[in-house]
Backbone as JSON Lines, residues from 0, in Angstrom:
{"i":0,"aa":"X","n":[-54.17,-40.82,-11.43],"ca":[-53.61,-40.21,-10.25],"c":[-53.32,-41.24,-9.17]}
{"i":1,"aa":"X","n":[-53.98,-42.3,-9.25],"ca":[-53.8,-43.68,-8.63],"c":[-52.63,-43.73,-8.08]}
{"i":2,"aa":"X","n":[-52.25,-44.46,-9.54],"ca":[-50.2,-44.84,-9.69],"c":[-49.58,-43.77,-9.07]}
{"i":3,"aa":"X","n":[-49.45,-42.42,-9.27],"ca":[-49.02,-40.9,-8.81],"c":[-48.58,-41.21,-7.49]}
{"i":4,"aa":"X","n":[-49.82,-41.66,-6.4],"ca":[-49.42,-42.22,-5.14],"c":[-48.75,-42.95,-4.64]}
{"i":5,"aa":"X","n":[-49.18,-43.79,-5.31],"ca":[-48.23,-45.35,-5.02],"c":[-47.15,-45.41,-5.53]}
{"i":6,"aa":"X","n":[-46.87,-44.5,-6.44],"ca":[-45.01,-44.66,-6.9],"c":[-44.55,-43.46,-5.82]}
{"i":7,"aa":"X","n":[-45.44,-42.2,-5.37],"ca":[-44.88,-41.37,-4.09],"c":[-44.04,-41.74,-2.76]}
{"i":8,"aa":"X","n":[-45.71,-43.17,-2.8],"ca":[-45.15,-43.6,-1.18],"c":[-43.95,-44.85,-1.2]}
{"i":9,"aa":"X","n":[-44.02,-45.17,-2.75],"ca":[-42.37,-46.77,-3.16],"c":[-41.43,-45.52,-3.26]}
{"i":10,"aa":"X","n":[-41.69,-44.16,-3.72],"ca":[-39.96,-43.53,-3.35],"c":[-39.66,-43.18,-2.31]}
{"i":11,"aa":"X","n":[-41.11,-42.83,-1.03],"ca":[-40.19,-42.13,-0.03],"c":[-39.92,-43.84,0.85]}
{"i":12,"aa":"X","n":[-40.21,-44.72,0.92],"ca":[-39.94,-45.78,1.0],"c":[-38.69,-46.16,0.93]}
{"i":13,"aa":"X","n":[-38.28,-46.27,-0.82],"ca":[-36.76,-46.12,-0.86],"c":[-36.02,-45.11,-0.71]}
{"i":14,"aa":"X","n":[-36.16,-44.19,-0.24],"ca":[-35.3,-43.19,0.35],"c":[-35.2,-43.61,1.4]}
{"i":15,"aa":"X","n":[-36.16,-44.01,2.38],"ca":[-35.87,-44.13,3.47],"c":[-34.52,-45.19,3.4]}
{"i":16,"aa":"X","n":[-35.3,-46.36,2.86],"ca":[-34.23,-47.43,3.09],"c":[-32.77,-47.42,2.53]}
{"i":17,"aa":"X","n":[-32.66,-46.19,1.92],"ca":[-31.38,-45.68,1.25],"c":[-30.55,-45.13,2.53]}
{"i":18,"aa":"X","n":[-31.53,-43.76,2.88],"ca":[-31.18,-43.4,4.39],"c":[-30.29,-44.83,5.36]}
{"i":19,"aa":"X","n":[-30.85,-45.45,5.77],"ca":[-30.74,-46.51,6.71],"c":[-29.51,-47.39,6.35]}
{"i":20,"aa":"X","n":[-29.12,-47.54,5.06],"ca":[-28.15,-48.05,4.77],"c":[-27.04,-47.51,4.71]}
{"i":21,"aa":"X","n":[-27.11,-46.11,4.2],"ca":[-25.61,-44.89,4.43],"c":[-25.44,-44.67,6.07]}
{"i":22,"aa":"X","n":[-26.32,-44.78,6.58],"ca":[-25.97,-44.84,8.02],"c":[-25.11,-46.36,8.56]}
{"i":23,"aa":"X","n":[-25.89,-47.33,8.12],"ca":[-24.98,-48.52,8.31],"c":[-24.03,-48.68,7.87]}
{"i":24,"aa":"X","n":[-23.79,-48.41,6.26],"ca":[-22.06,-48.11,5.85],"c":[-21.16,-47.17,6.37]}
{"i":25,"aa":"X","n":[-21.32,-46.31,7.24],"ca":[-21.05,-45.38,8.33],"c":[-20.0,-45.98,9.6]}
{"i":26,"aa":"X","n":[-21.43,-46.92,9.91],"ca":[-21.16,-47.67,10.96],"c":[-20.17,-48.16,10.54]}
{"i":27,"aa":"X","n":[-20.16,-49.31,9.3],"ca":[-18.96,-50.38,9.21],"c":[-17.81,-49.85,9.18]}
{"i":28,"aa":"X","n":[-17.8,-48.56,8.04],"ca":[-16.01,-47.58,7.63],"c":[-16.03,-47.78,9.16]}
{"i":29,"aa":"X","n":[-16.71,-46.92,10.36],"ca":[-15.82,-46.65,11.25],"c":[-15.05,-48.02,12.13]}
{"i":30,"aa":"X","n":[-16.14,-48.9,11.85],"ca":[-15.5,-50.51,12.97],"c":[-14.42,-50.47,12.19]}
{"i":31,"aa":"X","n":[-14.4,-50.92,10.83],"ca":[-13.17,-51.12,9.83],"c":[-11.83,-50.18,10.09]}
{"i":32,"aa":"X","n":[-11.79,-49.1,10.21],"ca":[-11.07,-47.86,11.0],"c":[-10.52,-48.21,11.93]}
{"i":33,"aa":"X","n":[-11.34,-48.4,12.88],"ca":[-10.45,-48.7,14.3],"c":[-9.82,-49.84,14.03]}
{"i":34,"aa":"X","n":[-10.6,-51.26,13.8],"ca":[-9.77,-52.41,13.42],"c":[-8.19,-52.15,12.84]}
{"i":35,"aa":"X","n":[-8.23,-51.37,11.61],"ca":[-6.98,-51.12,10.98],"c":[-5.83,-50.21,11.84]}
{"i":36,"aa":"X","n":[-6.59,-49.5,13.03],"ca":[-5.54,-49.12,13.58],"c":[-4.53,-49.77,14.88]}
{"i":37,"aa":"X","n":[-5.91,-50.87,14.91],"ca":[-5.18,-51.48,16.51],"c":[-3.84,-52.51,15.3]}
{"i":38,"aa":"X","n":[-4.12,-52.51,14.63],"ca":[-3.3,-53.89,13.75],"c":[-2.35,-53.31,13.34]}
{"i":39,"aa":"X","n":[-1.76,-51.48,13.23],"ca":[-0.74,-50.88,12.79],"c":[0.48,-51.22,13.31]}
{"i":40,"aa":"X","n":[0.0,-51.44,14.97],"ca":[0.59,-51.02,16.38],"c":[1.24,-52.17,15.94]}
{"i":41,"aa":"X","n":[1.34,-53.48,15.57],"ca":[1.67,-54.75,15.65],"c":[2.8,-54.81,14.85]}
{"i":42,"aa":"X","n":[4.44,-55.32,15.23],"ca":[5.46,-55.31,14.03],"c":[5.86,-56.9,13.66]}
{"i":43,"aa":"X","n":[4.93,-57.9,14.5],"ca":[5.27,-59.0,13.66],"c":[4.35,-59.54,12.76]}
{"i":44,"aa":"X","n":[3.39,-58.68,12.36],"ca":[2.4,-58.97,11.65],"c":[2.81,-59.08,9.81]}
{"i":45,"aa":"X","n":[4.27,-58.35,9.83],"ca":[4.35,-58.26,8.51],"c":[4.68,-59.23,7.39]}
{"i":46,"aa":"X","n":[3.72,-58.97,6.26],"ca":[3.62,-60.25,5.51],"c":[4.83,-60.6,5.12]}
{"i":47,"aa":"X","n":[5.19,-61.92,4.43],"ca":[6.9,-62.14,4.01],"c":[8.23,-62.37,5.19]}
{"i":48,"aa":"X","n":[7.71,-62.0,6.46],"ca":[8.35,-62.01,7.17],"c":[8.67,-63.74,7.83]}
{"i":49,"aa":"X","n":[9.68,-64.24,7.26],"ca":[9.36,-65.87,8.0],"c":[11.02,-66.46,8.28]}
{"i":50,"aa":"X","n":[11.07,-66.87,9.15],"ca":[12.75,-67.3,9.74],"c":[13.03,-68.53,9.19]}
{"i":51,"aa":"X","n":[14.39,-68.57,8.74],"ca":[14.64,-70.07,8.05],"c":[14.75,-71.7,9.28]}
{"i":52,"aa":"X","n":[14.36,-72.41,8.65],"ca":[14.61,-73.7,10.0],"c":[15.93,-73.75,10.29]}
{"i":53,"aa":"X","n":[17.14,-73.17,9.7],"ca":[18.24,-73.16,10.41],"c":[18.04,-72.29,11.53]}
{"i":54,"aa":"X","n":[17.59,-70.96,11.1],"ca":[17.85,-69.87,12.4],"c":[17.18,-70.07,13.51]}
{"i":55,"aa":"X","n":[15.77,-70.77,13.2],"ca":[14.6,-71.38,14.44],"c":[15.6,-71.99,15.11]}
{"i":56,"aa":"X","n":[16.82,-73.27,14.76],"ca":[17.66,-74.03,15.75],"c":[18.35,-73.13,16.34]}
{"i":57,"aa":"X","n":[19.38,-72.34,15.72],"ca":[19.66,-71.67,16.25],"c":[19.89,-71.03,17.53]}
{"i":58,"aa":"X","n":[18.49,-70.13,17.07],"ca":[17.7,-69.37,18.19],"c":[17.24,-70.5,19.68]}
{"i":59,"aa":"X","n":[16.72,-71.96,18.76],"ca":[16.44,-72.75,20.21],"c":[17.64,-73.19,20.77]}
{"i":60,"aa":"X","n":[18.38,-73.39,20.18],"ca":[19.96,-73.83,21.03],"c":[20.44,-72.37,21.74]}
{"i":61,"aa":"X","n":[20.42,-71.1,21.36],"ca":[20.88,-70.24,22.31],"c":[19.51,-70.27,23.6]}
{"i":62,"aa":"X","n":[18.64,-70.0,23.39],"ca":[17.7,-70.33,24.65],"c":[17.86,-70.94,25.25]}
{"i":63,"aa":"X","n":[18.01,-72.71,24.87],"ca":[18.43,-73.85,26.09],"c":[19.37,-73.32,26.49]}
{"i":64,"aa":"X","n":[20.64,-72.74,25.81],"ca":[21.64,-72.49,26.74],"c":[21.45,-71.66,27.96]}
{"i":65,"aa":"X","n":[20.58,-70.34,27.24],"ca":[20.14,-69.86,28.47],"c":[19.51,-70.15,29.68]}
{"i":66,"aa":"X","n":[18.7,-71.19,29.66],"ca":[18.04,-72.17,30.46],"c":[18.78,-72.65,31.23]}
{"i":67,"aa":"X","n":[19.6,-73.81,30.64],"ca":[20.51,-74.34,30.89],"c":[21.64,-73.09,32.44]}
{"i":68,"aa":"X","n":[21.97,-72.05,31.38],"ca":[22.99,-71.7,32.68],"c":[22.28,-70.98,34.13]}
{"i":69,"aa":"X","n":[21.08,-70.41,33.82],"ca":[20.31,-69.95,34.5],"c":[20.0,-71.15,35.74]}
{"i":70,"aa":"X","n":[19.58,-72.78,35.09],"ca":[19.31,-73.39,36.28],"c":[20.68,-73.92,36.87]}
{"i":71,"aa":"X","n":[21.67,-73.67,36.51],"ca":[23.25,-74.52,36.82],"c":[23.35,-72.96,38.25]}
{"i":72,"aa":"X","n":[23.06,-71.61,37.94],"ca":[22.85,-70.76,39.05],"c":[22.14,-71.22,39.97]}
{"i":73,"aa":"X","n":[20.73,-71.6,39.76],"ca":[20.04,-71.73,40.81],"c":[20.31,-73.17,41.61]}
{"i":74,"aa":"X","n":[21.19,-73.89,41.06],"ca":[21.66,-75.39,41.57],"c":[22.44,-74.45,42.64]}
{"i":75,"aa":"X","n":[23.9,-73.87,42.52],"ca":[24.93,-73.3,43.06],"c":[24.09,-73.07,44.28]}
{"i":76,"aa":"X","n":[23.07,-72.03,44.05],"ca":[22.52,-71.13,45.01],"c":[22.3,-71.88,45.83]}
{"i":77,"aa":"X","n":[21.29,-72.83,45.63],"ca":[20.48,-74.11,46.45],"c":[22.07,-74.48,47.5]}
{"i":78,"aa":"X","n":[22.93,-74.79,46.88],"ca":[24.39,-76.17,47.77],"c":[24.88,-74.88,49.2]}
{"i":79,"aa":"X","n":[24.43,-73.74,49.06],"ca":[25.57,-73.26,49.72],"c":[25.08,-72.89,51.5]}
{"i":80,"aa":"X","n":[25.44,-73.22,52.34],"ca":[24.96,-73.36,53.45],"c":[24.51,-72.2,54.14]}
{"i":81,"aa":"X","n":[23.39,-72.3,54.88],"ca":[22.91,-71.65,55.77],"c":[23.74,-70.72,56.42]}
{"i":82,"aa":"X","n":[23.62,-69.74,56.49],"ca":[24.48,-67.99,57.1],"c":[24.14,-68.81,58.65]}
{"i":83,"aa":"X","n":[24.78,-68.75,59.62],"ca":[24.5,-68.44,61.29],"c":[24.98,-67.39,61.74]}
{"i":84,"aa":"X","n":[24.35,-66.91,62.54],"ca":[24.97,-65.75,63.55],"c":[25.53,-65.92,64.56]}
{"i":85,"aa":"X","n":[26.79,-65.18,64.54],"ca":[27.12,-65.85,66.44],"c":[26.27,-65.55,67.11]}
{"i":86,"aa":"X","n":[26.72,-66.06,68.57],"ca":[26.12,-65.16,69.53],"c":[26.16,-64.34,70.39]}
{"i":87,"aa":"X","n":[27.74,-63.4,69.75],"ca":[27.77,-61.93,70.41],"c":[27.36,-60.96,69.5]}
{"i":88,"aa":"X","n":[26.92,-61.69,67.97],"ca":[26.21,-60.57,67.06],"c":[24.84,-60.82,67.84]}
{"i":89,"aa":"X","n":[23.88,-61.81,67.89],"ca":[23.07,-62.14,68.59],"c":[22.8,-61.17,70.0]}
{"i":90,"aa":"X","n":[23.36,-60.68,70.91],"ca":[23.29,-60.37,71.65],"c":[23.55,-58.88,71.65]}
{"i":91,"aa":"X","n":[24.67,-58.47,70.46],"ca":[24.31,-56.89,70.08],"c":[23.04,-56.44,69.85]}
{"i":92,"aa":"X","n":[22.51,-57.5,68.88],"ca":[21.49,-56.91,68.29],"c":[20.19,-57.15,69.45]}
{"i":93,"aa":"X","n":[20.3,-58.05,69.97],"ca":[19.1,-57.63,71.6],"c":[19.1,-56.84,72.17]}
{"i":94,"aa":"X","n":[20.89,-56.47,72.05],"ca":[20.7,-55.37,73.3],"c":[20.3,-54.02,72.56]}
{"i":95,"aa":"X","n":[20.23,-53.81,71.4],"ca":[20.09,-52.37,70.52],"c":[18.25,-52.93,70.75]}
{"i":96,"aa":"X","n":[17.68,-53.67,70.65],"ca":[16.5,-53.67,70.35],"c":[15.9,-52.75,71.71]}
{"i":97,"aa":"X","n":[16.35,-53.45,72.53],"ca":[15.97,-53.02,74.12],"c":[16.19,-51.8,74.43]}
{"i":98,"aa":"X","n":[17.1,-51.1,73.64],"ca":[17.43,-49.8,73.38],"c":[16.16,-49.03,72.95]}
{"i":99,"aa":"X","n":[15.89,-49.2,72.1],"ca":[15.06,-48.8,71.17],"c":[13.65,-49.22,71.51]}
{"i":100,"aa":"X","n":[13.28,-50.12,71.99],"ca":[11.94,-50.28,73.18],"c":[11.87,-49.18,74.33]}
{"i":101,"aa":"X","n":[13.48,-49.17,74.88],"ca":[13.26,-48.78,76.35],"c":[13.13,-47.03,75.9]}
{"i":102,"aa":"X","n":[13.66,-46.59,74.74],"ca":[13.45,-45.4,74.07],"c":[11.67,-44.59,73.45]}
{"i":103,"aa":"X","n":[11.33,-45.94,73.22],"ca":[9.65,-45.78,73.21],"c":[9.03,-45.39,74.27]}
{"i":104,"aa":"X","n":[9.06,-46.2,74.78],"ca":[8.2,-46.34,76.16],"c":[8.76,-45.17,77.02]}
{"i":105,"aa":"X","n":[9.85,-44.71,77.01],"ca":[10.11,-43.5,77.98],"c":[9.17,-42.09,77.22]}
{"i":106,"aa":"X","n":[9.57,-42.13,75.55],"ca":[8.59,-40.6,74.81],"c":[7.31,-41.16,74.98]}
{"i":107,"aa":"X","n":[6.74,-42.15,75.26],"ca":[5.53,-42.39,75.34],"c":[4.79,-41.81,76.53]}
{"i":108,"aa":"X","n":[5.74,-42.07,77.41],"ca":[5.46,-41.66,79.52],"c":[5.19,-40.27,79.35]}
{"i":109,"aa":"X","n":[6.07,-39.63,78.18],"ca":[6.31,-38.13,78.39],"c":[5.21,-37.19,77.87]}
């Protein structure tokens, strides 16, 4: 009756530790799960997918160009001189301001 025991308490033993492990393979399916779904979302991930070294030039010669005309704009932009205002636009626009002060300050009194 000895053995009887001791093989009782080595099965609920391994049950337990059976238990403990279907719970941890649990765990992993689900990490594994999510992993596989954030990686669906992704469309350059697909295998086989690879550009020839012609089209890489290509592709980098249309970019520089783009570069290229983009800063030949911002050169233009840079050369072209400073706007001035006269100074009877200058003096419209004081006198509308004063307008519009002296318009405050009167609903304010009121």
């Amino acid at each position: 009756m000895a053995n009887l025991t001791g093989l009782a308490s080595f099965v609920s033993v391994l049950k337990a530790t059976r238990s403990n492990l279907v719970k941890e393979l649990r765990h992993v399916d689900a990490a594994l799960s999510v992993l596989g779904k954030l990686n669906r979302g992704r469309s350059h991930t697909k295998p086989g997918h690879t550009v020839s070294a012609s089209a890489r030039e290509r592709m980098s010669l249309a970019q520089k160009a783009r570069w290229a005309k983009r800063a030949a704009n911002n050169q233009a932009g840079r050369m072209k001189p400073k706007r001035t205002m006269s100074a009877t636009a200058r003096r419209k626009i004081a006198a509308a301001q004063r307008a519009r002060w002296a318009k405050l300050k009167a609903a304010k009194k009121k």
